[in-house]
Backbone as JSON, one array per atom type, in Angstrom:
{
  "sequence": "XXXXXXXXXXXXXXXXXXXXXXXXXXXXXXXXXXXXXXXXXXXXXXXXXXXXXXXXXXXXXXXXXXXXXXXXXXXXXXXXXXXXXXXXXXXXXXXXXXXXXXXXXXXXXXXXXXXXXXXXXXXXXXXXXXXXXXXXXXXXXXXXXXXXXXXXXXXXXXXXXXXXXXXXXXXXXXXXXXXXXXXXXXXXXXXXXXXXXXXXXXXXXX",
  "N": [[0.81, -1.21, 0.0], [1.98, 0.89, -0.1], [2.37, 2.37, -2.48], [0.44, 4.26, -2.19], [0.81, 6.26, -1.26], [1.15, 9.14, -3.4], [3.1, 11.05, -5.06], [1.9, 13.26, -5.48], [0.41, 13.11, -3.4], [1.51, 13.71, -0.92], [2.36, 16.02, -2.03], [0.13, 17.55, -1.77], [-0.29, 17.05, 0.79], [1.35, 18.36, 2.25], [1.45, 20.68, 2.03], [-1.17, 21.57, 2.99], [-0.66, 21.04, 5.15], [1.49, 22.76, 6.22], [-0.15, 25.4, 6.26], [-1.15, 28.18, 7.67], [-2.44, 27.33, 10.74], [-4.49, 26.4, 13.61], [-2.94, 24.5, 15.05], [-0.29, 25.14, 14.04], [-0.36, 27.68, 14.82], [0.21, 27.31, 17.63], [2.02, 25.88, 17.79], [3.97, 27.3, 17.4], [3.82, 29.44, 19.62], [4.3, 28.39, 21.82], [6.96, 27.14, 21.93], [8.69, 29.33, 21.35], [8.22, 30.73, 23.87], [8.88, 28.6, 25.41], [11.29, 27.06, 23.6], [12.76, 24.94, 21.88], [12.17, 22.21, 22.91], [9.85, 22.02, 24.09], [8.29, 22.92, 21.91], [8.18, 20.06, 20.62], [6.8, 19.08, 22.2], [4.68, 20.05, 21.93], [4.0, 19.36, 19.45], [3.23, 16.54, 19.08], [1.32, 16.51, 20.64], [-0.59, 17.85, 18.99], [-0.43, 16.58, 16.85], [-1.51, 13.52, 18.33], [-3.59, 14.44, 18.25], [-4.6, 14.78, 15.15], [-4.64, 11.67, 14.36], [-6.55, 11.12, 16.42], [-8.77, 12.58, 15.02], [-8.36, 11.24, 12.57], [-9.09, 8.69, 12.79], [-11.67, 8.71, 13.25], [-12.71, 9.5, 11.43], [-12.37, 7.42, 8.82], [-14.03, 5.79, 10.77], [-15.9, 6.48, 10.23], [-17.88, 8.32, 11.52], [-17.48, 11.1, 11.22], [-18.95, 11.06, 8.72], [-21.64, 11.54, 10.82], [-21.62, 13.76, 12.25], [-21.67, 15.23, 10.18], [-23.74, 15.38, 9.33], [-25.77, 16.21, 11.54], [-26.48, 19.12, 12.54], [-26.81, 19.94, 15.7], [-24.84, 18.59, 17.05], [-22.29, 19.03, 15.61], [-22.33, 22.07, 16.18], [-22.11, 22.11, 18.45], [-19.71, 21.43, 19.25], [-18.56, 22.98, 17.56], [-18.77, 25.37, 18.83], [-17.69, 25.22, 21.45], [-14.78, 25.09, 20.6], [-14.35, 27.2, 19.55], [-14.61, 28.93, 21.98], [-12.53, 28.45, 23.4], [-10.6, 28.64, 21.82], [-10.81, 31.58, 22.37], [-10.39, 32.08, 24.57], [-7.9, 31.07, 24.94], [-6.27, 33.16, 23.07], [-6.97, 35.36, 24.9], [-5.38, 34.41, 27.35], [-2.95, 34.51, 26.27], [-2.42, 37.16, 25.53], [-2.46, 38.33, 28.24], [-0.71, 36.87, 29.3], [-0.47, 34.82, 30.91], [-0.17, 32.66, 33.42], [0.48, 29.01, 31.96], [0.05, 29.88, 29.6], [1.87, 31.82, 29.0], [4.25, 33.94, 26.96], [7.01, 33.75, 27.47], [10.53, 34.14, 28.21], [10.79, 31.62, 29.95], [8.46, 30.43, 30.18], [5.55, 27.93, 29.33], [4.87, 25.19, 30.79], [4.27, 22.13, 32.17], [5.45, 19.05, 30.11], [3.21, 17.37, 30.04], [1.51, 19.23, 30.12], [1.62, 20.78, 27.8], [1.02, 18.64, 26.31], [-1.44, 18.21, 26.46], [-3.02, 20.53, 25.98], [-2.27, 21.06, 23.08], [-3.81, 18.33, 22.4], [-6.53, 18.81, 23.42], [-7.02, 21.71, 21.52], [-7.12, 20.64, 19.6], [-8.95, 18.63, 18.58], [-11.28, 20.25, 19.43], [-12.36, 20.94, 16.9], [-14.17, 20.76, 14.65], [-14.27, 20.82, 11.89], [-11.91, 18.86, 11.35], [-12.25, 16.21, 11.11], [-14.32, 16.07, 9.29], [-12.77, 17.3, 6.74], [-11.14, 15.33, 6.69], [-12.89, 13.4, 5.24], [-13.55, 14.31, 3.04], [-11.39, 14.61, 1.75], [-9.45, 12.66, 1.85], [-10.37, 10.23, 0.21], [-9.64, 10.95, -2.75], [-7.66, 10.4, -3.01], [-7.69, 7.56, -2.97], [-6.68, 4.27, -4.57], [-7.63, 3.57, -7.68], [-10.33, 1.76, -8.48], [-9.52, 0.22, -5.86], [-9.95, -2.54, -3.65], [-9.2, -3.27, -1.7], [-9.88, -0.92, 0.46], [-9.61, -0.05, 3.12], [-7.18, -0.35, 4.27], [-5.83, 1.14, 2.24], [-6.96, 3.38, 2.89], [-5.66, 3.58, 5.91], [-3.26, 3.81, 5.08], [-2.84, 6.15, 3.82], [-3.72, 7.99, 5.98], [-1.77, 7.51, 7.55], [0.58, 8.12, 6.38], [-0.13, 11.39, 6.21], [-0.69, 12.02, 8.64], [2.31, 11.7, 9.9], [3.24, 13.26, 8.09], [2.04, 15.5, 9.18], [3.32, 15.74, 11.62], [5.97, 16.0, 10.88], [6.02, 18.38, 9.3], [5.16, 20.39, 11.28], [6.83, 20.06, 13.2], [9.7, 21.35, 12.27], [8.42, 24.05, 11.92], [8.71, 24.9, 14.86], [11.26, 24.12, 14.55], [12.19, 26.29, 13.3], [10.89, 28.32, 14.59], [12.37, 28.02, 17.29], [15.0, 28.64, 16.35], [15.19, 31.34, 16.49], [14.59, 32.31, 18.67], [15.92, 33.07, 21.02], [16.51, 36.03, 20.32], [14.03, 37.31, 19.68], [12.89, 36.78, 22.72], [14.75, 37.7, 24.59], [14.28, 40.82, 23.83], [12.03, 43.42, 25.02], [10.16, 44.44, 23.31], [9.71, 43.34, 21.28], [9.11, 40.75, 22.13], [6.46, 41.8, 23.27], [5.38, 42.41, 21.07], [5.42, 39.73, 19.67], [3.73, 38.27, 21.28], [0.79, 39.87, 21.25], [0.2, 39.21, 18.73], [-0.01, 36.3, 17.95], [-1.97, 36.49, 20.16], [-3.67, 37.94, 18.68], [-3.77, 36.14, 16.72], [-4.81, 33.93, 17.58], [-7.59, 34.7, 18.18], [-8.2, 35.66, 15.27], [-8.39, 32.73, 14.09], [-10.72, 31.71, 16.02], [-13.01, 33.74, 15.0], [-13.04, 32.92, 12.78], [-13.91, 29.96, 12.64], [-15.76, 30.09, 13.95], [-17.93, 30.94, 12.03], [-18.31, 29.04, 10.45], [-19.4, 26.26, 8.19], [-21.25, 23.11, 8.74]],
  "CA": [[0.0, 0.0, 0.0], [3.03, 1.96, -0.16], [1.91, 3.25, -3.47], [-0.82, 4.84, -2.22], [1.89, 7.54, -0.92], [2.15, 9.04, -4.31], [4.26, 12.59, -4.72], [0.89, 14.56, -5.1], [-0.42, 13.0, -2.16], [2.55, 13.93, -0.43], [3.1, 17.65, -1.96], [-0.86, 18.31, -1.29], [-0.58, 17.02, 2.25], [2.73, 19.02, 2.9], [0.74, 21.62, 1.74], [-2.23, 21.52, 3.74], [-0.14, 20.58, 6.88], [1.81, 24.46, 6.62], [-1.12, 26.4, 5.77], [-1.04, 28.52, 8.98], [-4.03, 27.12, 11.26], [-4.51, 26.08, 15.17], [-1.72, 23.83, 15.59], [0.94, 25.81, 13.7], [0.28, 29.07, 15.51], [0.16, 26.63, 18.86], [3.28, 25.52, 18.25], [5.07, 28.36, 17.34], [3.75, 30.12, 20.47], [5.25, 27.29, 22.95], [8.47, 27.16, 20.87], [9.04, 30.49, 21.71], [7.75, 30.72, 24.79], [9.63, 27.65, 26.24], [12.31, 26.38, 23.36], [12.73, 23.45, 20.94], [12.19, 20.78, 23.69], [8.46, 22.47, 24.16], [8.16, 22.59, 20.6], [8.19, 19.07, 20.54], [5.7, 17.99, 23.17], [3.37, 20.49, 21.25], [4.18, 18.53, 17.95], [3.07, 15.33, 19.48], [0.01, 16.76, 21.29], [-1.39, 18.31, 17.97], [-0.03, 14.79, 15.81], [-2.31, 12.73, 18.46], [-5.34, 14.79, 17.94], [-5.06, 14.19, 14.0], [-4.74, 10.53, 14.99], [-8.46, 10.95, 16.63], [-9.41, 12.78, 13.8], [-8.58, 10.05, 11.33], [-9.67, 7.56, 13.54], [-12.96, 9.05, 13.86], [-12.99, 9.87, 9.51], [-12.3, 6.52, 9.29], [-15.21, 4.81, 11.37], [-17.69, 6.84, 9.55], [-18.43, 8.98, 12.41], [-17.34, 12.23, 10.83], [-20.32, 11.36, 8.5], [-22.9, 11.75, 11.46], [-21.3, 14.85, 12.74], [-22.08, 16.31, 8.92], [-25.42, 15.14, 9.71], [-25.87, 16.5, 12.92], [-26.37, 20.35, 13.17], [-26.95, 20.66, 16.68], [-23.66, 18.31, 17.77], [-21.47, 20.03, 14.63], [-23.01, 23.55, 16.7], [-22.06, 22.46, 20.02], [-18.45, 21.62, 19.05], [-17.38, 24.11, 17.29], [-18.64, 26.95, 19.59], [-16.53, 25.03, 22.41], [-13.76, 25.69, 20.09], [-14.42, 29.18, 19.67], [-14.58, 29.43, 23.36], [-10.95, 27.69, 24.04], [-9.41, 29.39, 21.07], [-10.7, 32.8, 22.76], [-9.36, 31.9, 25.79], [-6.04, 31.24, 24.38], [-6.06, 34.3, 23.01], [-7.0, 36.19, 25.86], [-4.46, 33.91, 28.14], [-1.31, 34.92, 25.89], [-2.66, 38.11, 25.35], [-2.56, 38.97, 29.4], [0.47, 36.38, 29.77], [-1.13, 34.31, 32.33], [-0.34, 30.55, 33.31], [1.74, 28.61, 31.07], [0.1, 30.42, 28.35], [2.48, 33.38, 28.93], [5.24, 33.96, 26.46], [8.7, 34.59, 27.94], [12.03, 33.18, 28.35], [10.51, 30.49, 30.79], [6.99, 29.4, 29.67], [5.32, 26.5, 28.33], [3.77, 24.62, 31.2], [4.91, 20.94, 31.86], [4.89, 18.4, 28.75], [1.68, 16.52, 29.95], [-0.22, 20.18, 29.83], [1.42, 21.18, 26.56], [0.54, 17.95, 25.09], [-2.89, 18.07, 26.68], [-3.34, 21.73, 25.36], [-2.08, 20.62, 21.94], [-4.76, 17.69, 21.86], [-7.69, 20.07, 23.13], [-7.07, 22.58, 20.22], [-7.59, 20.31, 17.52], [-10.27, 17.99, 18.82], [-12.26, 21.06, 19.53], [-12.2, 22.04, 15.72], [-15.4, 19.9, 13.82], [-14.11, 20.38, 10.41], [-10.87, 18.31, 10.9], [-12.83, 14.84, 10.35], [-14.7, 16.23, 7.77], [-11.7, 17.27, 6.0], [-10.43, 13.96, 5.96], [-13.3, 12.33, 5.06], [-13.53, 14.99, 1.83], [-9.54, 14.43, 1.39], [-8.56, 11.3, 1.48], [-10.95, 9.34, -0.97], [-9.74, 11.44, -3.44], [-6.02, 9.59, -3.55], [-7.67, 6.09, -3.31], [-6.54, 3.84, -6.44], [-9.02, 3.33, -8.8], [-10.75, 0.13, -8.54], [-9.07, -0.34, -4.8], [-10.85, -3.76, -3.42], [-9.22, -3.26, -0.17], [-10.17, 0.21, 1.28], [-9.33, 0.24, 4.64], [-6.28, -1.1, 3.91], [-5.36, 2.15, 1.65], [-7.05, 4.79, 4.26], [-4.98, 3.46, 7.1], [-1.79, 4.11, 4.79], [-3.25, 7.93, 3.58], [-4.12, 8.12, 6.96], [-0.64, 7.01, 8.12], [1.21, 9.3, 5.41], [-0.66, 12.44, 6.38], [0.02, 11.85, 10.21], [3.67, 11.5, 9.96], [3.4, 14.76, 7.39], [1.61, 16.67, 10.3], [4.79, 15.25, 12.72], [6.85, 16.29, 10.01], [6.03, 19.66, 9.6], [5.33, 20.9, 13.08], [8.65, 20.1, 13.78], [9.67, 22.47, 11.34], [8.11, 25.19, 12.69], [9.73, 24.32, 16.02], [12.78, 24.33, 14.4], [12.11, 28.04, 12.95], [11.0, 29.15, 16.49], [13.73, 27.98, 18.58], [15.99, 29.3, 15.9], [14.92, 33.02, 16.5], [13.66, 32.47, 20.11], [16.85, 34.03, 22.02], [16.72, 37.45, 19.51], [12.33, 37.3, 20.81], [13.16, 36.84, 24.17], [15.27, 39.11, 25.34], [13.57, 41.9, 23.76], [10.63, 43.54, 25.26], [9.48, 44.88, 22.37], [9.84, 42.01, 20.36], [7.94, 39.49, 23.11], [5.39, 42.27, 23.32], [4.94, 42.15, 19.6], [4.68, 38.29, 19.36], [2.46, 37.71, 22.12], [-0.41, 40.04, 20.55], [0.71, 38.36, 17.01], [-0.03, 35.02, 18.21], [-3.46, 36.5, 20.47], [-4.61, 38.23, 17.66], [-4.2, 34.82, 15.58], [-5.81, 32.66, 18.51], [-8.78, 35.17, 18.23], [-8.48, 35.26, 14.13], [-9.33, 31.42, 14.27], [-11.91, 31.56, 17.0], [-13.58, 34.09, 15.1], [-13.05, 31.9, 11.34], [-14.26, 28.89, 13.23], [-17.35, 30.51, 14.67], [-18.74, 31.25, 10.93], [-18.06, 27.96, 9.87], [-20.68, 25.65, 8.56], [-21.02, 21.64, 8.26]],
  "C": [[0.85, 1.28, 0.0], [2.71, 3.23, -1.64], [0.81, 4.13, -3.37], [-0.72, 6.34, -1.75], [2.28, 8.31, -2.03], [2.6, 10.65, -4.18], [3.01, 13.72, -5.24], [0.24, 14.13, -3.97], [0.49, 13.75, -1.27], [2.77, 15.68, -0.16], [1.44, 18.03, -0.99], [-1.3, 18.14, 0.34], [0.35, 18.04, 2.73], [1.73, 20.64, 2.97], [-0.44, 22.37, 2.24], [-1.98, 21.8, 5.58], [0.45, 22.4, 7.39], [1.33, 25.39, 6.22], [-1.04, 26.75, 7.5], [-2.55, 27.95, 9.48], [-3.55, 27.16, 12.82], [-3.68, 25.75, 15.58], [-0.36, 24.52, 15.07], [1.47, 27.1, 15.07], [0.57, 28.5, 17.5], [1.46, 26.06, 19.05], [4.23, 26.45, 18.33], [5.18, 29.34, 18.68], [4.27, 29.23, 21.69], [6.74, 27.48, 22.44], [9.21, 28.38, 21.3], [8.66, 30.8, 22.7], [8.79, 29.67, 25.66], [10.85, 26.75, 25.52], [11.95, 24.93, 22.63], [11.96, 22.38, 21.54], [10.21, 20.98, 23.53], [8.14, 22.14, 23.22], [7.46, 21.16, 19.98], [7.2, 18.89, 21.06], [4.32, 18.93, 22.74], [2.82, 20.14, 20.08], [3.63, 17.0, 18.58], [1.25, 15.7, 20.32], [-1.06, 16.84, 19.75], [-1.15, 17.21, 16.91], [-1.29, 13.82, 16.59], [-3.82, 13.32, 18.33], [-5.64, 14.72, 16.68], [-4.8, 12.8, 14.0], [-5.76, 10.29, 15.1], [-8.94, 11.56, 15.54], [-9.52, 11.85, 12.93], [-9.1, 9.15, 11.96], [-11.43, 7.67, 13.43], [-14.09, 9.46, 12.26], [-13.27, 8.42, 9.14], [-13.15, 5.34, 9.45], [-16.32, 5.21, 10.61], [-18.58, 7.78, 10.88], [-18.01, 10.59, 11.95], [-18.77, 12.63, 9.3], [-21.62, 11.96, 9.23], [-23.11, 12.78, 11.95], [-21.62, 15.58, 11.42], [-23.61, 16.39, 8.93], [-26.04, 15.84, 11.0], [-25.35, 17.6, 13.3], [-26.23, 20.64, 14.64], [-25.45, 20.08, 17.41], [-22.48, 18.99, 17.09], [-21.41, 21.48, 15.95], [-22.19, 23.36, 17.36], [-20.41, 22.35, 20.34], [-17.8, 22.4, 18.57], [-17.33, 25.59, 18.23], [-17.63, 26.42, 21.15], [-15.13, 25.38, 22.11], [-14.03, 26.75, 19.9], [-14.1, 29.87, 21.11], [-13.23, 29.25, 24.25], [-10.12, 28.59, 23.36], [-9.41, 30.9, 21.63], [-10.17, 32.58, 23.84], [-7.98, 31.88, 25.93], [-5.74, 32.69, 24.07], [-5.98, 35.57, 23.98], [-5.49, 35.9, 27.0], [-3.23, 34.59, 27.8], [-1.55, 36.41, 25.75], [-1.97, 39.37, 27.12], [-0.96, 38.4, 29.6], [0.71, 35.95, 30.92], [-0.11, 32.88, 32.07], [0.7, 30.26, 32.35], [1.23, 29.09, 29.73], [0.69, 31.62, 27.62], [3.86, 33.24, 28.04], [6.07, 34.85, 26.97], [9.17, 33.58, 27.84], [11.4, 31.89, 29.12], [9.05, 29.59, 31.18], [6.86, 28.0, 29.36], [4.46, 25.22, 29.18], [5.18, 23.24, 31.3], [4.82, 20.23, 30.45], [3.68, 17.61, 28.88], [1.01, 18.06, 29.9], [0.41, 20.62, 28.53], [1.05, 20.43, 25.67], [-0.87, 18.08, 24.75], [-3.54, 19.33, 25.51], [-3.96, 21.21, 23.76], [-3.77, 19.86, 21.45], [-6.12, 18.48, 22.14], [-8.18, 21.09, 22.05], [-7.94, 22.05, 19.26], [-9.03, 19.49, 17.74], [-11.61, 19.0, 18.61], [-12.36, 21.43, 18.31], [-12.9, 20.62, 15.0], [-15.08, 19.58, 12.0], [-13.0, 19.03, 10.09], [-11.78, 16.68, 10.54], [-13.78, 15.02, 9.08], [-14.16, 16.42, 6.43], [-11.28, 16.3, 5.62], [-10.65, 12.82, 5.14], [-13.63, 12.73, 3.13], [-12.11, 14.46, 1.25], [-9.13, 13.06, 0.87], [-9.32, 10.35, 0.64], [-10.49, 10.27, -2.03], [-8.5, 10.76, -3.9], [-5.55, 8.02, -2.98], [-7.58, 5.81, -4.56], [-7.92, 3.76, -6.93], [-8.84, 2.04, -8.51], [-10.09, -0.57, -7.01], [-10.19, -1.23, -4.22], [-10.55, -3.4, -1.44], [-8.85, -1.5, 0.37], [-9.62, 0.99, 2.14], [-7.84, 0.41, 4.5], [-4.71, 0.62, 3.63], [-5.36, 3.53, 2.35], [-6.14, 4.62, 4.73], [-3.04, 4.13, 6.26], [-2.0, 5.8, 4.49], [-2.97, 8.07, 4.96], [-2.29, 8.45, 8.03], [0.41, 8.29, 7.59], [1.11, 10.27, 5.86], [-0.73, 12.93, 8.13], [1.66, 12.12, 10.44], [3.9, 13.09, 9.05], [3.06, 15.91, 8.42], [3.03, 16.98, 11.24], [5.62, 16.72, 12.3], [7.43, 17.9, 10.42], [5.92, 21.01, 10.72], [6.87, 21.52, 13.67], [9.65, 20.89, 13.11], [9.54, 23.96, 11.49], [8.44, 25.37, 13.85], [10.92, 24.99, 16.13], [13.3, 26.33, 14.06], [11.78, 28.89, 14.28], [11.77, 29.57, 17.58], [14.95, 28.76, 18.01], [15.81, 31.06, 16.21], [14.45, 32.94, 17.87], [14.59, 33.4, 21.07], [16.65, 35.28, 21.32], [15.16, 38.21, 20.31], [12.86, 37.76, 22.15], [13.65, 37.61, 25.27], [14.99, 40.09, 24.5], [12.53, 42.41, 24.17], [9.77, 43.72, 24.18], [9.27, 43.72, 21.37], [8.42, 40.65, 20.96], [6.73, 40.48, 23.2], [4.59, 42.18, 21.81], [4.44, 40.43, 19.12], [3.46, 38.16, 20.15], [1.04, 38.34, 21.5], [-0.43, 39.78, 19.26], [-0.17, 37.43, 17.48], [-1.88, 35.03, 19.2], [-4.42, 36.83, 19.38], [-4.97, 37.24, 16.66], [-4.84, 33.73, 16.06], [-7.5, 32.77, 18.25], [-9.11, 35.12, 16.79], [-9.31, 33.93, 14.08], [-10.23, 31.18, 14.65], [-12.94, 32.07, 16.02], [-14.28, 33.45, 13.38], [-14.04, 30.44, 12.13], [-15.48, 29.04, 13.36], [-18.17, 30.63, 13.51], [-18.57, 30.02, 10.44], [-19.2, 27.42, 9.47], [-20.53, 24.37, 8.3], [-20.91, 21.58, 6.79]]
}
């Protein structure tokens, strides 16, 4: 099923994966906030919540949620309500959601964080379930078979790229850091893009 990896599945996942969204600007704001190592355990938080996403594309349960205005509703305005919170959190520079030199929280709450973000966000199983039949073979007999490798591909691409952005974070994080002006400038960067999302999210529709 290796073929099922082919180099447009590949570019259009790469592609998809560093479109700025939830988990990018989530990592980049730990990363800088607390350093590569952070980075990481925010790359692994936001990797196992597309995990449940595919898992959940998958079963055929991201069908029932397209079906199902009032549970669609009730999830995404929870995400609206987390992502404003974030925003507000880094905004004030509370809790481990405060960007400085010594942020970030332990790695069980940045993973937790991480997986909260994305769960809370209704389109991602719908996305997948739009996405990934599109770079099954023709005439594939065994299905599942082929998801689980998309599925697999497009997981490891999320990893991938995260880590990436990580790497671009930590690289510029001492120049940030010790500047005020600089950390005052990211932190409402990064609120104003918590609250962007919240407020993209909130117009959304199944």
């Amino acid at each position: 099923m290796l073929a099922t990896l082919t180099p447009d599945f590949l570019l259009t996942a790469f592609i998809v994966c560093i479109s700025p969204g939830i988990g990018v600007v989530y990592t980049l704001s730990v990363t800088l906030g607390a350093g590569f190592r952070a980075g990481v355990w925010a790359t692994v938080g936001c990797t196992l919540a597309t995990v449940f996403h595919l898992g959940v594309a998958m079963a055929g349960l991201a069908a029932v949620l397209h079906t199902s205005a009032v549970l669609f509703q009730a999830i995404k305005f929870a995400g609206v309500a987390y992502l404003l919170w974030m925003a507000w959190a880094v905004l004030q520079s509370t809790g481990s959601m405060a960007v400085t030199a010594t942020s970030g929280g332990s790695p069980a709450q940045i993973v937790w964080r991480g997986i909260v973000l994305n769960l809370l966000n209704p389109k991602l199983p719908l996305f997948f379930v739009a996405f990934l039949p599109q770079f099954l073979p023709a005439g594939d007999t065994a299905g599942l078979g082929a998801l689980i490798t998309l599925g697999a591909g497009f997981t490891g691409m999320t990893a991938a790229t995260f880590l990436i952005y990580a790497t671009l974070g930590a690289s510029g994080r001492s120049t940030i850091v010790n500047s005020p002006r600089l950390l005052t400038a990211m932190r409402r960067a990064f609120a104003a893009s918590f609250a962007f999302l919240g407020a993209r999210l909130a117009f959304e529709r199944a």
